[in-house]
C-alpha positions as CSV (number, residue, x, y, z in Angstrom):
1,X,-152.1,199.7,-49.9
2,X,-153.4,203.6,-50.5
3,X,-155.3,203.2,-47.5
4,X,-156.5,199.5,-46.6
5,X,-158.0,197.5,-49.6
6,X,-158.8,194.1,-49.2
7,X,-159.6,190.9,-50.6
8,X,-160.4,187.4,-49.5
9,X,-158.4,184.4,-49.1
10,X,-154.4,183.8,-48.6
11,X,-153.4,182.6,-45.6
12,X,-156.0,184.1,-44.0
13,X,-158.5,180.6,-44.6
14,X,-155.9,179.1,-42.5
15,X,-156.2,180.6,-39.9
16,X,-159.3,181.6,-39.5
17,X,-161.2,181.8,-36.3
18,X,-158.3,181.8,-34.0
19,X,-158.3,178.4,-32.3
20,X,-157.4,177.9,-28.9
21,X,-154.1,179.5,-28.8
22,X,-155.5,182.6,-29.7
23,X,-159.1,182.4,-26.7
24,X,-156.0,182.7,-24.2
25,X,-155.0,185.5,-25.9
26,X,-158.3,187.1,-25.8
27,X,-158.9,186.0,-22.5
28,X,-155.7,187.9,-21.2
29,X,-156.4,191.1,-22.9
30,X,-159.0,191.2,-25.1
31,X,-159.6,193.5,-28.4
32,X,-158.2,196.5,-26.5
33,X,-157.9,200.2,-28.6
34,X,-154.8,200.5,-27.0
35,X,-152.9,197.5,-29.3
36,X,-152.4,200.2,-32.0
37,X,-152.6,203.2,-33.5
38,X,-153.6,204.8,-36.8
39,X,-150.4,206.6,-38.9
40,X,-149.6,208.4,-42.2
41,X,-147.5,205.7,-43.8
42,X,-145.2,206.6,-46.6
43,X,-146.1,205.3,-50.1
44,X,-149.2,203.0,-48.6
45,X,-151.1,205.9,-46.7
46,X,-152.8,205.2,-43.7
47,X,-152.3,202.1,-41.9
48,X,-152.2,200.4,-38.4
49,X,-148.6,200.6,-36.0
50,X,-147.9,198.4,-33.0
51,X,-148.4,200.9,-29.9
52,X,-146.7,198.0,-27.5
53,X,-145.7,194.4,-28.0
54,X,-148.3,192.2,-29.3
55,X,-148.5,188.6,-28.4
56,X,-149.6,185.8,-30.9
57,X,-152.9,185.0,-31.1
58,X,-154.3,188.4,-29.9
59,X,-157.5,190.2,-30.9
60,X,-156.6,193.1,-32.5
61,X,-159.9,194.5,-33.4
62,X,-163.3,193.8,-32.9
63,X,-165.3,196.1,-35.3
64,X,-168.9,196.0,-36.8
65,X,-169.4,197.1,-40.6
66,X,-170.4,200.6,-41.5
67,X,-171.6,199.1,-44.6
68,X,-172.6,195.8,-46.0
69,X,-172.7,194.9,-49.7
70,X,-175.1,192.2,-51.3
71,X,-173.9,188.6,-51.9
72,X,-172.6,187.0,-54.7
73,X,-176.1,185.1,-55.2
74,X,-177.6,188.1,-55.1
75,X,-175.6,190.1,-57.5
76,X,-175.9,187.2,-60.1
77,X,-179.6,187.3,-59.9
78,X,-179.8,190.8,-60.4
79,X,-177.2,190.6,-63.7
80,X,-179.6,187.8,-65.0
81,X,-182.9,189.9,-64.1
82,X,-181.2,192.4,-66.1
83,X,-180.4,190.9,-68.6
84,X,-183.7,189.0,-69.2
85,X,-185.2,192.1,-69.2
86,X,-182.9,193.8,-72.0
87,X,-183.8,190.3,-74.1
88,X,-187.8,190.7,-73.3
89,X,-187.6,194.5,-74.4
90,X,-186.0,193.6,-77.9
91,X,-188.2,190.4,-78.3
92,X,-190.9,192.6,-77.9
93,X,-190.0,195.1,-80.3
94,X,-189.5,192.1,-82.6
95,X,-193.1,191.2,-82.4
96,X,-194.6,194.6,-82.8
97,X,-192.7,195.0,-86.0
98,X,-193.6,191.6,-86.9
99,X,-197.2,192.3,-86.3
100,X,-197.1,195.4,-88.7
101,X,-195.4,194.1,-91.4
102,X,-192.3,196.1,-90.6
103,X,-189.7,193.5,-89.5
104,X,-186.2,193.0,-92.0
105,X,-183.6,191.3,-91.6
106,X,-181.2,193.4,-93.5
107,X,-178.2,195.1,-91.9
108,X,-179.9,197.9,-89.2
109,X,-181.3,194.6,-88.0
110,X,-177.9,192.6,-87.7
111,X,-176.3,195.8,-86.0
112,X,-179.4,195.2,-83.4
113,X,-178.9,191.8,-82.9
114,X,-174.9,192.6,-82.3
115,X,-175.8,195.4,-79.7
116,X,-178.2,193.1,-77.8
117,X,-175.7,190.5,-77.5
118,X,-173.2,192.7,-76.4
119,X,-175.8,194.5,-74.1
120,X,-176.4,191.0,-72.3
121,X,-172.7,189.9,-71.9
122,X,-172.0,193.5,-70.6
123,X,-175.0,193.2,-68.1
124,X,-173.8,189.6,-67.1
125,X,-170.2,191.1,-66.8
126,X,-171.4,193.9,-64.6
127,X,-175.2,194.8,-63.7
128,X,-174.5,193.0,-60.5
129,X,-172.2,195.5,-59.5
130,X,-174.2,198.5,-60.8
131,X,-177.1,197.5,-58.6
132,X,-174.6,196.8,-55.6
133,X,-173.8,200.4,-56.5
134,X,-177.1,201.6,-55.9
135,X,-177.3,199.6,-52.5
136,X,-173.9,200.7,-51.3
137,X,-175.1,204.5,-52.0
138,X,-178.3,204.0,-50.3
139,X,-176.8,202.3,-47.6
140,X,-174.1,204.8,-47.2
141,X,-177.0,207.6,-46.8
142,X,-178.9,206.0,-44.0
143,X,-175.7,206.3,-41.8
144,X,-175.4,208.5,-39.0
145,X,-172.9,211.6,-40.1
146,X,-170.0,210.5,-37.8
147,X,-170.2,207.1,-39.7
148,X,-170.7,208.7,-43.0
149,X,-167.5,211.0,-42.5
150,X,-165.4,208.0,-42.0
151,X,-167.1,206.0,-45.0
152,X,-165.6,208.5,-47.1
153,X,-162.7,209.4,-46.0
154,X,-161.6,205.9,-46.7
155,X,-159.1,205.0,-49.9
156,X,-161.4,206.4,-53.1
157,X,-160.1,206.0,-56.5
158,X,-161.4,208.8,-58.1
159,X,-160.4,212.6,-58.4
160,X,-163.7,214.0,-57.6
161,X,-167.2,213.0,-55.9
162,X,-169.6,211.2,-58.1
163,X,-172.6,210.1,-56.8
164,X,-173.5,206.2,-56.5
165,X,-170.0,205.4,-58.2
166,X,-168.0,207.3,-55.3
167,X,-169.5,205.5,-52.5
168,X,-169.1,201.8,-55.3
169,X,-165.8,202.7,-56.0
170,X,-164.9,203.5,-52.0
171,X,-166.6,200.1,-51.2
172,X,-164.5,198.3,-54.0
173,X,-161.6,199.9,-52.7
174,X,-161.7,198.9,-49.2
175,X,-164.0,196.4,-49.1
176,X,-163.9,192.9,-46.9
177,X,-165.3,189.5,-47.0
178,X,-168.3,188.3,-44.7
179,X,-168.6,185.0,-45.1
180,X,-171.4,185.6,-47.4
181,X,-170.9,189.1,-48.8
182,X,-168.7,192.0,-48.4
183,X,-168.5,194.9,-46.1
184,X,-166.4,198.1,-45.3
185,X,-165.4,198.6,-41.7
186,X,-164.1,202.0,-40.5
187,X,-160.5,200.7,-38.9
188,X,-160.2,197.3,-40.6
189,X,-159.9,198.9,-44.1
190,X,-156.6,200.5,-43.0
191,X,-154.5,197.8,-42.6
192,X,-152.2,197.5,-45.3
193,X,-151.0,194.5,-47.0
194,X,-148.0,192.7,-47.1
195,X,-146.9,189.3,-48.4
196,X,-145.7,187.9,-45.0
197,X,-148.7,189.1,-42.9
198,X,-148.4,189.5,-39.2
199,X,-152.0,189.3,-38.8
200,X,-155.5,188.0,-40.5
201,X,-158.9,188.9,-41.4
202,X,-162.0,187.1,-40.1
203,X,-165.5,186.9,-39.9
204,X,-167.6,186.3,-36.8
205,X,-170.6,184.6,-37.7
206,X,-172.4,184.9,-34.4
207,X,-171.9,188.5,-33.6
208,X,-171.6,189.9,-37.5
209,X,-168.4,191.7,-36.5
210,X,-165.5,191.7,-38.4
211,X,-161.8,191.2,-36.6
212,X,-158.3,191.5,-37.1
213,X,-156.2,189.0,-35.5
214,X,-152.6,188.7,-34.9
215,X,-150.8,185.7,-36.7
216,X,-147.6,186.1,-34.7
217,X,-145.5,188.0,-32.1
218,X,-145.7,191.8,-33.3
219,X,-143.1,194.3,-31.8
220,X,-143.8,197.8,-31.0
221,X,-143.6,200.3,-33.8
222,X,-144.1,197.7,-36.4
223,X,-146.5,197.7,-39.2
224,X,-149.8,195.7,-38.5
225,X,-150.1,194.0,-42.1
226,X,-152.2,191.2,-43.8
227,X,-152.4,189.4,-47.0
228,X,-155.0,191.0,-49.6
229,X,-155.0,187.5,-51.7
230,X,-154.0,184.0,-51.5
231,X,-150.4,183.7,-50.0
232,X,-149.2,180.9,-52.0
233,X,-148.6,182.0,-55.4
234,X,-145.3,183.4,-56.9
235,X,-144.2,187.0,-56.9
236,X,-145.1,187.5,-60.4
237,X,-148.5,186.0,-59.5
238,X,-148.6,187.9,-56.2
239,X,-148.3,191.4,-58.2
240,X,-150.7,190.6,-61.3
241,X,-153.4,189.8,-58.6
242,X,-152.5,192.7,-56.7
243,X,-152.7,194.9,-59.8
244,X,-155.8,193.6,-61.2
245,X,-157.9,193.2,-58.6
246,X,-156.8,196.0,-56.5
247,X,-154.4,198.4,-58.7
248,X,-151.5,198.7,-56.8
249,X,-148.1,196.6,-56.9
250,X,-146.5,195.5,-53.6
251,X,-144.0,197.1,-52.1
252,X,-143.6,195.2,-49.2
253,X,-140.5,193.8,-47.5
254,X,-141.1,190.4,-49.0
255,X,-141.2,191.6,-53.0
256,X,-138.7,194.9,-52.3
257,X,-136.2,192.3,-50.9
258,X,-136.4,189.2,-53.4
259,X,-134.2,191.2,-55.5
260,X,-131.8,188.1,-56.2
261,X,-133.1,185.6,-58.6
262,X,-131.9,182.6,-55.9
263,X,-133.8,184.3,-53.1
264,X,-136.9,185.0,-54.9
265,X,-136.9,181.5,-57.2
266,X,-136.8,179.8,-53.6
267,X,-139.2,182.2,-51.9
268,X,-142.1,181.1,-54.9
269,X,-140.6,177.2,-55.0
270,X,-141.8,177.0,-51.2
271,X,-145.2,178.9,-51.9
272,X,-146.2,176.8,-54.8
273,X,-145.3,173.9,-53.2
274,X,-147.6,174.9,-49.8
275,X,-150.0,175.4,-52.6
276,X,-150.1,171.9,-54.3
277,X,-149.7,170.7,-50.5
278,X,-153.1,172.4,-49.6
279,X,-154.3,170.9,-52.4
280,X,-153.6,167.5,-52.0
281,X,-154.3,166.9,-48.5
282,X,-157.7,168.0,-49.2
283,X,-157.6,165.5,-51.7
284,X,-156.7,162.7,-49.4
285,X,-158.6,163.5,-46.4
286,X,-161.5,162.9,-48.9
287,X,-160.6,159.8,-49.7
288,X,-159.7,158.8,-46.2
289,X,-156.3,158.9,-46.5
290,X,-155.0,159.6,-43.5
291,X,-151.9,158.9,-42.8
292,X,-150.3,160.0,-46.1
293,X,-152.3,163.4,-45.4
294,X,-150.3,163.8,-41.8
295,X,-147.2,163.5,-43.7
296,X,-148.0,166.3,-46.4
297,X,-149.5,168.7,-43.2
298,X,-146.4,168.0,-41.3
299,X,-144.5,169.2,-44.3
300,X,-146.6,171.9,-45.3
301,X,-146.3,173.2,-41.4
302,X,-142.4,173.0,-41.5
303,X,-142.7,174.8,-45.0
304,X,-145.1,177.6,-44.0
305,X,-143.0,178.5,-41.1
306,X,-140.0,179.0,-43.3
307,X,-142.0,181.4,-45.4
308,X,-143.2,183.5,-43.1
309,X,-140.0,184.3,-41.6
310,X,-139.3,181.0,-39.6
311,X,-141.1,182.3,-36.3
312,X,-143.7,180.9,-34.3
313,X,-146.9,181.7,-35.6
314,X,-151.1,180.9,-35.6
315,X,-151.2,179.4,-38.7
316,X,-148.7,176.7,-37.5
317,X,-149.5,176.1,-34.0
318,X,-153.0,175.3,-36.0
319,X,-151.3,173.1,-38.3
320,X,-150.0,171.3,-35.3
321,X,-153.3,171.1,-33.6
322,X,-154.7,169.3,-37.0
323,X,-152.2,167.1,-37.2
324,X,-152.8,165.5,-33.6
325,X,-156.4,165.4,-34.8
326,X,-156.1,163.2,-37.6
327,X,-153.1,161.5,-35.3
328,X,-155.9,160.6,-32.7
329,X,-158.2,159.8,-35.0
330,X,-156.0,157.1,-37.5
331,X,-154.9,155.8,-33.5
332,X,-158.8,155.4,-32.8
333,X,-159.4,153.6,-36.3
334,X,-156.4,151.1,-35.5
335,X,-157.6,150.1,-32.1
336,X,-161.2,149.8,-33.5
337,X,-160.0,147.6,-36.1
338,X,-157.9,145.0,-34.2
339,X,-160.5,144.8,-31.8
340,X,-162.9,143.6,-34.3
341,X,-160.3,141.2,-36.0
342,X,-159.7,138.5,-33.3
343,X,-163.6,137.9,-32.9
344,X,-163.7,137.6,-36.6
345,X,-161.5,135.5,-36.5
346,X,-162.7,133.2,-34.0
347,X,-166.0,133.0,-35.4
348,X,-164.6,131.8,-38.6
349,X,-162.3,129.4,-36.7
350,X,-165.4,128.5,-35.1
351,X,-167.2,127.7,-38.2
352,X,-164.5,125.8,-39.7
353,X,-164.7,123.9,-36.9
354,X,-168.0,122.9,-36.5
355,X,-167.9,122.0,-40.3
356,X,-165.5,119.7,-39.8
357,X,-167.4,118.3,-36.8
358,X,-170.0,117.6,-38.5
């Protein structure tokens, strides 16, 4: 992971929150410093180990952001500002040359017409993140000296300091999602990732902290990992995101170990198919199809499990609570319905009756 870089989504969505299984945890121990510790970790830098035994469900860390980056509303607004402005500035120059006789359309004014367009589908492509830049390095400055110390001794891409793309590039590196924007948190950044997590991400809305959570039993002296991306995609998948997005392959267990064709083809058969399954129980949940959508969680659960190493974990014990959901509520429909169905009845009966009364 060189360091902790992150990105949204995976199984982390599943999860998210913690549910009732993991408040016991919390209530038992709480986000305690003393669940792990910070180590030198060879080919992923720093990262997060196990200092004792850590039970499922348990808040690992309950950390507020050093930094916080600007929205994805935002960012688009500025691109488009941008951008309008770049087309204003040229339509204006237009006009003046108009207004003196001086406009052509030869070639010079072709090669301006190319640049502009160009110059807008760069700005679209990126002026959000060059004024996120700016923010980030602003924001960066107004911390306190302790905090600013530990901004940038985070994961940083490049050789040397540059201003304003240092402290972008540091945020890139090692930022995480909010539920509206993202943000860079001291200790959160350094947990690496893996493609069989032991823990998740999340975002608390009512205290704007960020937390790491464990997903599953975690022995002493183990690696505290999560997943970057979206769990269920293939290993080829897996590593293009990975690459892309945050440009590094995995070298977890999970990839490292799916050396034989068999064990890897079956390793992404059961992720795709958790990913269609998401998919299509969303599908009919919409459409109030209950009872078919029980059937696809209960397989998806059993499925899950398997992947992630056939313990107990958070992400199932949810699945389980979900299904009992939808269980009590299809039990609830069935008993409203065939209470309603004998009176209909009977006032139909009722009707017949008196019709042929009269």
């Amino acid at each position: 992971g060189g360091g902790g870089k992150k990105a949204a989504g995976g199984g982390e969505k599943t999860a998210t929150g913690g549910g009732a299984n993991a408040n016991k945890a919390d209530a038992k121990k709480g986000a305690a410093g003393d669940a792990f510790r910070v180590k030198d970790i060879l080919g992923k830098g720093r990262g997060l180990i196990a200092a004792r035994n850590i039970e499922i469900g348990e808040l690992l860390l309950d950390e507020e952001p050093l930094v916080l980056g600007l929205s994805q509303s935002a960012m688009a607004v500025a691109s488009l500002t941008i951008a309008a402005a770049g087309v204003l500035a040229w339509a204006s120059s237009l006009y003046l040359q108009a207004s003196s006789g001086q406009l052509t359309f030869d070639l010079p004014a072709l090669r301006g017409v190319c640049c502009l367009i160009l110059f807008v589908f760069l700005v679209i492509q990126i002026g959000g993140m060059i004024v996120e830049g700016f923010v980030v390095f602003w924001r960066v400055r107004l911390l306190g000296a302790s905090d600013r110390a530990a901004y940038f001794n985070l994961c940083d891409t490049l050789p040397f300091y540059i201003p304003i793309l240092s402290e972008a590039f540091i945020f890139r590196a090692n930022a995480v999602s909010t539920d509206w924007c993202g943000c860079v948190c001291a200790v959160a950044a350094l947990v690496n990732h893996a493609c069989v997590p032991s823990a998740i991400l999340s975002w608390n809305t009512k205290t704007g902290r960020h937390q790491v959570r464990a997903i599953r039993g975690i022995k002493a002296e183990e690696e505290i990992a999560v997943s970057y991306i979206d769990l269920w995609q293939p290993t080829v998948a897996r590593q293009h995101s990975l690459r892309r997005a945050m440009r590094f392959s995995c070298a977890c267990n999970t990839c490292m170990d799916s050396t034989e064709e068999s064990v890897r083809r079956l390793s992404d058969h059961r992720r795709t198919a958790c990913s269609q399954l998401e998919r299509g129980i969303t599908e009919k949940m919409e459409n109030g199809h209950l009872e078919e959508a029980v059937k696809d969680l209960q397989i998806l659960r059993d499925v899950t499990e398997q992947e992630l190493g056939g313990v107990d974990n958070l992400i199932s014990r949810e699945m389980d609570e979900a299904i009992k959901d939808i269980q009590a509520q299809i039990k609830n429909w069935e008993a409203v319905t065939n209470s309603e169905m004998p009176s209909e009845q009977t006032g139909s009966c009722n009707k017949r009756g008196s019709c042929a009364e009269e």
